[in-house]
N, C-alpha and C positions, 0 to 999 in steps of 0.2 A: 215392744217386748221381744219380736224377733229379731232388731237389731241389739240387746244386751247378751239374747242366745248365740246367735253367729259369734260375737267380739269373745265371749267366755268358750267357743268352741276352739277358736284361734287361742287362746292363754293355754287351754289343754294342749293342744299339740306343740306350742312356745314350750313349755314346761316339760314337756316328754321328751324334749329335743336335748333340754337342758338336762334331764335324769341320764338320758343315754352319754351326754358325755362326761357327767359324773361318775359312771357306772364304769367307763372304758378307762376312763382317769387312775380309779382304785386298781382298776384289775393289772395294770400297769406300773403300780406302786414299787413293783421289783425287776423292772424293765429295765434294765441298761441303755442310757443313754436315753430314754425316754421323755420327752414332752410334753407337760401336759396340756391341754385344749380347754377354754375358753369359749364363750357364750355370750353374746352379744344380741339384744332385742331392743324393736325399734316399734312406733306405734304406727299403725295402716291408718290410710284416707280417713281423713275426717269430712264428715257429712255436714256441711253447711244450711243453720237452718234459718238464718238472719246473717245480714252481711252488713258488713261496718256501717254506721250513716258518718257523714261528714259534718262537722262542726260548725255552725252559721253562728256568728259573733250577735251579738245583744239578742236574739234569739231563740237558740235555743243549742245543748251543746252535744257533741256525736255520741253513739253509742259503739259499744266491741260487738263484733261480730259472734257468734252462738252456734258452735259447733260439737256436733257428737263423734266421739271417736268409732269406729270400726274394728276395731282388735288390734290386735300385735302379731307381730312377724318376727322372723329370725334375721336378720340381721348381719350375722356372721357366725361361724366359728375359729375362732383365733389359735395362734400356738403361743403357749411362754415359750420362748426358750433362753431361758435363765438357769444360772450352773447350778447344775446338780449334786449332788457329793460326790465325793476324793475317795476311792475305797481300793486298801493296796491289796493287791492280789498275789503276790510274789512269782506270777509268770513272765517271760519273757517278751512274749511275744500281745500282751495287754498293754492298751495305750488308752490315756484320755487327755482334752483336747482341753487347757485353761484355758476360755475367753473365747470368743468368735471361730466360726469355724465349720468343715465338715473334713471327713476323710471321704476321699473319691474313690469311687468303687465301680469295676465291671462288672456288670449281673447282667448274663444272657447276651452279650453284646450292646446293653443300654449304661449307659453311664448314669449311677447314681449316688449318694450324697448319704452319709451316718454320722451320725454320734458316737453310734456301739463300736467302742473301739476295741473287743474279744476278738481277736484272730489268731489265727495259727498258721503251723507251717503243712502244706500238702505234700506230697509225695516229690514234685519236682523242688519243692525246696521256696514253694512260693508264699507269700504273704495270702492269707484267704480269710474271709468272714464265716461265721457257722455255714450258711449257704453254700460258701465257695464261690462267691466273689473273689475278683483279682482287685486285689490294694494296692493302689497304683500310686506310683511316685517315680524317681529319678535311678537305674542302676549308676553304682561306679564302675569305671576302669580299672584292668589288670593293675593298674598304679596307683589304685584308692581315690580318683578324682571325680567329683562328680560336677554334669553339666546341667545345674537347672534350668539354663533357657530351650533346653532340649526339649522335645513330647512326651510328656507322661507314660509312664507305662506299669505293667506289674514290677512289683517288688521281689526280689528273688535273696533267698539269703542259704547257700547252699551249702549244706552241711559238709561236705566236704571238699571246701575251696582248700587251696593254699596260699600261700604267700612264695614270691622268692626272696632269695637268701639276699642279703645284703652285703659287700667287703667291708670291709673294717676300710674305715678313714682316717679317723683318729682315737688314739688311745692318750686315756687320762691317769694321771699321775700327779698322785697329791701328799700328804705328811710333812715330813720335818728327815731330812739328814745331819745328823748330830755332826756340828764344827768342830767337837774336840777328838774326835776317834783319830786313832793312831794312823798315821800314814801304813799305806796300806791293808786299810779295815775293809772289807767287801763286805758289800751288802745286796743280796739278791727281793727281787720283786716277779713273780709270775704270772700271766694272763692268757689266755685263750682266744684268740683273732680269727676273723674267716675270712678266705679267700673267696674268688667269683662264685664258687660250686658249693658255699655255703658249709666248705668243712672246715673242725674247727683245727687250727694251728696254735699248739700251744709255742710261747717264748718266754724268753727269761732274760730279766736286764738286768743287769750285776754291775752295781755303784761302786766304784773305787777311790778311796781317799788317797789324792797324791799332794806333795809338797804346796804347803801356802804360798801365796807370792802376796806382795803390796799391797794392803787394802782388799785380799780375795781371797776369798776362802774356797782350795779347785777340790773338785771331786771329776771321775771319768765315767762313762756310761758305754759298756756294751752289752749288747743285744746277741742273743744263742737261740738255735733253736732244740727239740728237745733231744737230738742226735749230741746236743753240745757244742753245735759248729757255730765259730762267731759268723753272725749275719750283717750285722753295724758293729761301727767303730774301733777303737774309743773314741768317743768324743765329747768336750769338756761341759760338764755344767759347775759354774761356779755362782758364787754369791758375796755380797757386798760384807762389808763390818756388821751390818745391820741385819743378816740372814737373809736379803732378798735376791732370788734370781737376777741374774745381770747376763747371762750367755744366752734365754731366749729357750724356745721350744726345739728341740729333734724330730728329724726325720728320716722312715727308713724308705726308702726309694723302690720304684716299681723292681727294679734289676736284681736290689738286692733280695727280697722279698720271694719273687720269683726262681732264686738259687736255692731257696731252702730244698733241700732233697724228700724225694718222697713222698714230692703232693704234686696231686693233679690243680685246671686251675689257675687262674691269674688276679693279679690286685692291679687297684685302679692306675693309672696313669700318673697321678702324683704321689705314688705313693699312700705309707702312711704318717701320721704326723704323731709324735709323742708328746702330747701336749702337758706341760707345766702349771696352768692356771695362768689369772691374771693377776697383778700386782693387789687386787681388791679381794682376791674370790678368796672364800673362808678354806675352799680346801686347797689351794693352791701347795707346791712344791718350795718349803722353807729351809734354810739353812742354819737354823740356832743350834746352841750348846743344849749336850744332853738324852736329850729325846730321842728315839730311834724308833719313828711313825711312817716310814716311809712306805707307799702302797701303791696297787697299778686299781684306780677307782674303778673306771669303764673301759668301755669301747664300742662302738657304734655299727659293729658288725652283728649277721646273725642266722643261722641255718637257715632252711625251709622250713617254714611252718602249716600245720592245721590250724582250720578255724575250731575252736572250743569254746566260746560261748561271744553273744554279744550285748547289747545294751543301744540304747535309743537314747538323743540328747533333746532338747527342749525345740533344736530346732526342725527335727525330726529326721538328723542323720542317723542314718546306722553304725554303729564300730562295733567291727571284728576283733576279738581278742585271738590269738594265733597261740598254736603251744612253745615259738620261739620268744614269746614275749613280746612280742609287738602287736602294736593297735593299726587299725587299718580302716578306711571307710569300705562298708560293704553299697549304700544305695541311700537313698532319703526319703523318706513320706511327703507325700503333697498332701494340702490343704485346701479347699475351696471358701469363696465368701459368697453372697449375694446380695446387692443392692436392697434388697425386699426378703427376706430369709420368711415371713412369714406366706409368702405367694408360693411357697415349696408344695408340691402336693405327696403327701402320704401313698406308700406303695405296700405297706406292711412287709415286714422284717426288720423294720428298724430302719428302713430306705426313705429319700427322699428323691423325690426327679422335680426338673424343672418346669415352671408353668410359664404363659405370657405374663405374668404379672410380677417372677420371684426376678428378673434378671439374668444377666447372664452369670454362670460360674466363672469367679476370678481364682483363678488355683496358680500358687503358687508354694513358698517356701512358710513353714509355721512360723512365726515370732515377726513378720513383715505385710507391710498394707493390712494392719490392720487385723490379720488372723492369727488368733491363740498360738501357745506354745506347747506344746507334749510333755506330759509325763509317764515313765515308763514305766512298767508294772501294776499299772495303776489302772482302774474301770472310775467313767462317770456313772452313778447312780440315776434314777429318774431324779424331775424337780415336782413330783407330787408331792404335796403339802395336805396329811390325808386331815388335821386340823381344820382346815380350809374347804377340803371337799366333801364333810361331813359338816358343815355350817349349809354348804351349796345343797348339799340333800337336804338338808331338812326346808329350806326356804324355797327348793324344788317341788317338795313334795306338799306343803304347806297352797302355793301358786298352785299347784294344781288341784289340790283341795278346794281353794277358793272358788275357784272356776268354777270347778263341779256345781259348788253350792249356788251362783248366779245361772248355770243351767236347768237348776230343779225348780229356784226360786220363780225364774223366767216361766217354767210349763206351769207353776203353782198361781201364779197369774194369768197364763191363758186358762186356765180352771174355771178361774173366779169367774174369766169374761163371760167366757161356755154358759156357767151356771147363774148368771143373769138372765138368758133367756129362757130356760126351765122354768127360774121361779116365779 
């Protein structure tokens, strides 16, 4: 009888183990990123009260051996970690992790491990968790490049970076100049170019239709700046019977370029290139009857810019969008994996650190060896399944009922024994 009492004293505290992490389970139901835990019971030494006999042939034949159990024990308690919901938040700087994964984080100088992927920016411009963890990843270079075989570090995204200005390389030119205009039809096109110092120069190319020749339909091209001083040419572009370029792309040369008056400032070394298109490209530069489409599309230069907003990609780069229009990488998020993800031990805040049993942290790049990809804007939810952890309570609660009732039943027997020798 006192071994039924100890074995049901052991199923109470099995069962109390299991309420408590039912209880943590719920209260966590709105956790970010959150895990839920797992309950795992195993039975304790059994007490041998007959032990196997061995089987003698024409004889007589073995018997099983005859053991009482001792209670149960706790066993474990485990992590799911299985994905939790998608929930868009429309901030910037919210991230969750599709698929395997942690985000590395400095807390206090200890390097630790999340799912909650809410952060913000602090005052130096850094990536931080509600705590104020540093969120570590890869910065880029003044030139947008980032070295992931480098050492981790914080994330900085600094509200006001710039960009430099870019020269103009090449300028695009596309449409249709109509074959039948009258010998000496001019037609102007205008565009905004920058030099080394990011200002912009405007120009002006004015097409001139001169006499056909053989099989070519000529037009001439020069280039003004906005004084009206020719900077290029003329120089020919013409086209076949069939409207197709045949003289090739233009170019306006360092020399030339740098005569313009009244800018500070230099263009590249090869100049810049007027480009035409390719014999394939939809907007290329055509020569048909008619039509009078002709345009200057781009150019590949561009002031200095501010950073004004960014955006996160799956693989957890950062890009700056700049107020000159250009995109830029600011830095990258790292990733961690572990061999045993379940050997992680709990530090609360939503932390994990490593144990001898989780492995080492493999941090690298998101969407490679194996670790999730990023979404921006976006919070994982817990993976509480409150469905599932209101089944656990009741059959928590029920277990531990039971027990109760083998401990009373147990005293309600040594009762009877007592009151045998009374009566």
């Amino acid at each position: 009888m006192l071994r039924s009492m100890f074995a049901a004293v052991s199923g109470l505290q099995a069962h109390q183990t299991f309420m408590d992490v039912v209880g943590n389970n719920i209260a966590n139901v709105n956790t970010t990123g959150f895990k839920a835990g797992t309950v795992e019971f195993e039975d304790l030494l059994s007490q041998t009260l007959n032990g196997a006999g061995l089987p003698t042939s024409a004889i007589s034949g073995g018997t099983n051996p005859a053991q009482v159990g001792l209670g149960v024990r706790l066993a474990g308690i485990g992590t799911n970690f299985s994905q939790g919901a998608a929930q868009e938040t429309g901030r910037s700087t919210d991230f969750a992790i599709q698929g395997d994964g942690f985000f590395v984080v400095q807390q206090g100088g200890v390097q630790a491990y999340t799912r909650n992927g809410s952060f913000s920016l602090d005052g130096l411009g850094q990536l931080v968790t509600g705590d104020g963890g540093l969120v570590q990843g890869w910065q880029a270079d003044p030139q947008g490049n980032v070295n992931t075989n480098a050492s981790t570090g914080p994330v900085k995204i600094p509200v006001g970076q710039t960009i430099s200005p870019v020269t103009t390389a090449n300028i695009k030119v596309g449409g249709n100049l109509p074959s039948d205009s009258a010998v000496g039809t001019k037609i102007d096109v205008s565009i905004d170019v920058n030099n080394s110092l990011g200002a912009s120069i405007p120009l002006r190319m004015e097409f001139t239709k001169v006499a056909d020749s053989a099989g070519s339909v000529n037009w001439t091209m020069t280039t003004y700046d906005s004084a009206n001083n020719a900077v290029a040419g003329p120089s020919n572009v013409q086209f076949d019977d069939n409207g197709n370029l045949t003289s090739g792309n233009l170019t306006l040369t360092q020399a030339q370029l740098n005569a313009i008056a009244g800018t500070s400032g230099t263009w590249a070394a090869a100049g810049a290139v007027v480009n035409f298109g390719t014999s394939s490209a939809a907007d290329r530069l055509t020569g048909a009857a008619s039509l009078n489409s002709v345009a200057a599309l781009s150019q590949d230069g561009s002031g200095i810019g501010s950073l004004v907003s960014f955006s996160v990609g799956e693989s957890g780069l950062i890009s700056g969008v700049f107020s000159n229009g250009r995109t830029q990488a600011l830095g990258q998020i790292a990733l961690a994996t572990f061999a045993n993800p379940a050997g992680l031990l709990k530090q609360g805040s939503s932390l994990f650190t490593t144990s001898a049993d989780s492995g080492v942290a493999e941090v690298g790049v998101a969407g490679v060896g194996g670790r999730g990809t990023l979404t921006g804007s976006t919070l994982e939810g817990s993976n509480v399944d409150l469905g599932q952890e209101f089944t656990n309570m009741i059959i928590a609660q029920r277990g531990f009922e039971a027990n109760a009732k083998v401990i009373t039943t147990s005293d309600q027997l040594l009762q009877d024994l007592v009151n045998l020798k009374q009566g």
